[in-house]
C-alpha positions in Angstrom: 3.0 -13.7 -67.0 4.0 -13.0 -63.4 1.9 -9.6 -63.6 -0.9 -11.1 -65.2 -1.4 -14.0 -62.6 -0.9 -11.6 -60.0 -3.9 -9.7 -61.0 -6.2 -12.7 -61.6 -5.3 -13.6 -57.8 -5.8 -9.7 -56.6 -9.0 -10.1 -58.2 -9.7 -13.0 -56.7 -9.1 -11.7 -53.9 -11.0 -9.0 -53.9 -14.2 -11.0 -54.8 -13.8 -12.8 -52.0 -13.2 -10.0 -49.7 -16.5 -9.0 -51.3 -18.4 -12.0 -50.4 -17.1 -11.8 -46.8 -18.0 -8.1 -46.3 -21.4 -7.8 -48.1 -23.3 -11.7 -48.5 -21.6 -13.5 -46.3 -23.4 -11.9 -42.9 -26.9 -12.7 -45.1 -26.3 -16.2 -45.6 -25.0 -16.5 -41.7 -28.2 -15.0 -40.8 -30.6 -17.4 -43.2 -28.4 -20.4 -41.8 -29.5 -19.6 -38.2 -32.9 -18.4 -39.1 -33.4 -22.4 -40.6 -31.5 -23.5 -37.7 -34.3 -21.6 -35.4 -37.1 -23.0 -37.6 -35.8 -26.7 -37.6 -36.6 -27.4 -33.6 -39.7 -28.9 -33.4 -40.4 -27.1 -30.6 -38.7 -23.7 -29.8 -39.3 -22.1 -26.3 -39.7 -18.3 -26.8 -40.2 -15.4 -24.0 -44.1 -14.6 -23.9 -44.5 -11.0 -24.4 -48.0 -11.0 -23.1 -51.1 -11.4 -25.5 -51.9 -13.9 -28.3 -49.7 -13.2 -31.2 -47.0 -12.9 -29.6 -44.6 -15.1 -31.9 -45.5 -12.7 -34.9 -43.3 -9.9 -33.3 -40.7 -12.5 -33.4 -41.2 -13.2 -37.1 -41.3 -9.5 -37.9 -38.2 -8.5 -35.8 -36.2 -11.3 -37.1 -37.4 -11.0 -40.4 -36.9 -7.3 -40.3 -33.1 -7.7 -39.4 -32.8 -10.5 -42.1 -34.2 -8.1 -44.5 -31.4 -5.1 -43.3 -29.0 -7.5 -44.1 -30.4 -8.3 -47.6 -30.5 -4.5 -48.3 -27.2 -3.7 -46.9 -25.8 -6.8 -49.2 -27.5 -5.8 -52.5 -27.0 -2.0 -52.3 -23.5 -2.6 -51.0 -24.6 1.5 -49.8 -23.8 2.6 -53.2 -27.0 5.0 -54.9 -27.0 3.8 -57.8 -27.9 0.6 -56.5 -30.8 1.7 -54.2 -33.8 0.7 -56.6 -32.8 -2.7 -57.7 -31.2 -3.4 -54.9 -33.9 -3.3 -52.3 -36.2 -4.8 -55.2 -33.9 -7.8 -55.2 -33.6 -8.0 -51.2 -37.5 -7.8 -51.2 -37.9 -10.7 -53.8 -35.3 -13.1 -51.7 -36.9 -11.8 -48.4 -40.0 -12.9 -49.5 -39.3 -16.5 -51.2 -37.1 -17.5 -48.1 -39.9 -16.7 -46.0 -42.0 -18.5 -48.1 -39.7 -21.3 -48.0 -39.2 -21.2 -44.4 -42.4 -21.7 -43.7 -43.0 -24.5 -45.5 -39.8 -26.1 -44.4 -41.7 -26.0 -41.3 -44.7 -28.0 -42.2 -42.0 -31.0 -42.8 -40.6 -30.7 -38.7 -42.5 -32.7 -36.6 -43.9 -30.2 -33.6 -44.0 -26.8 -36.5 -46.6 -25.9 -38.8 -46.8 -23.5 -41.7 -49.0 -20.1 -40.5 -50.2 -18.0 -42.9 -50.4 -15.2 -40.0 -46.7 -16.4 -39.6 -45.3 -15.7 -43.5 -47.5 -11.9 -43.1 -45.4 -11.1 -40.4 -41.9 -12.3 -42.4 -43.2 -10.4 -45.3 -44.3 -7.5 -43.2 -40.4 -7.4 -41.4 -38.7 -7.9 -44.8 -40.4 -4.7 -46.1 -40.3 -2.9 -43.0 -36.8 -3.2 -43.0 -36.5 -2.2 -47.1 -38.3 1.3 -46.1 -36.4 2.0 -42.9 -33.1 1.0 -44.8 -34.1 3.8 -47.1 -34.4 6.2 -44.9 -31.4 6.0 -43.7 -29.4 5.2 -46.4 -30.5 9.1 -47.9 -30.7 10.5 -44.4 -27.2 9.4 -44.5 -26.5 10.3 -48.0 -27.5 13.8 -47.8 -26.0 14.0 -44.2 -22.7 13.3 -46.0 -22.9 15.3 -49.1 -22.9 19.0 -46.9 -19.7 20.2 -46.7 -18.9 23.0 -44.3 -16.7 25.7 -45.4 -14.6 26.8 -43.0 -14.3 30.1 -44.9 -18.0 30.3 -44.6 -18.4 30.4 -41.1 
């Protein structure tokens, strides 16, 4: 009985250790993306012409949306396809959500330009993820034989 508790708990364990290394960063990140959104009035840097903000959204979306990939790929191949289909499909409804969580905080409104630019950072992020998850891939499947020269 000792040996088969003992691997329930190593399992346990393990999932955990999962969670912490894969969703946990995603979930840190949506957390502080909502906390962003929930200030009625949020002060950002003016980078110098009129839609400004949407760089924001795209940039932060964009890193929300490497984190998505990096937690449903978990890097693994195999898991390319439906993983980044899965980080695009959360991507996109929290976005969605966001920004109608905004229209309820007094000072925010929901932007239609706004969610374009979320979407637009989410998918960004899917493609550049991809490319570098295979440039990577291939990068580590040549071996050098020393034989070879």
């Amino acid at each position: 009985m000792d040996s088969e508790s003992d691997t329930i708990t190593a399992r346990g364990v393990m999932k955990q250790n999962q969670f912490i290394r894969w969703q946990l960063p995603v979930v840190l990140y949506a957390l502080f993306i909502l906390f962003l959104t929930s200030y009625p009035r949020l002060e950002i840097p003016d980078v110098g012409f009129s839609w400004d903000d949407k760089i924001y959204h795209f940039g932060a979306y964009g890193i929300f949306g490497l984190l998505l990939a990096r937690a449903t790929t978990q890097y693994s191949p195999e898991k390319w396809r439906k993983g980044i289909f899965i980080a695009s499909c959360i991507g996109i409804v929290f976005g969605i959500f966001d920004e109608l969580h905004q229209s309820v905080i007094p000072g925010r409104y929901t932007e239609l330009a706004d969610l374009a630019a979320d979407i637009s950072g989410i998918l960004a992020a899917q493609v550049t993820f991809l490319l570098l998850a295979n440039y990577f891939s291939k990068k580590s499947h040549v071996h050098t034989n020393p034989v070879d020269g």
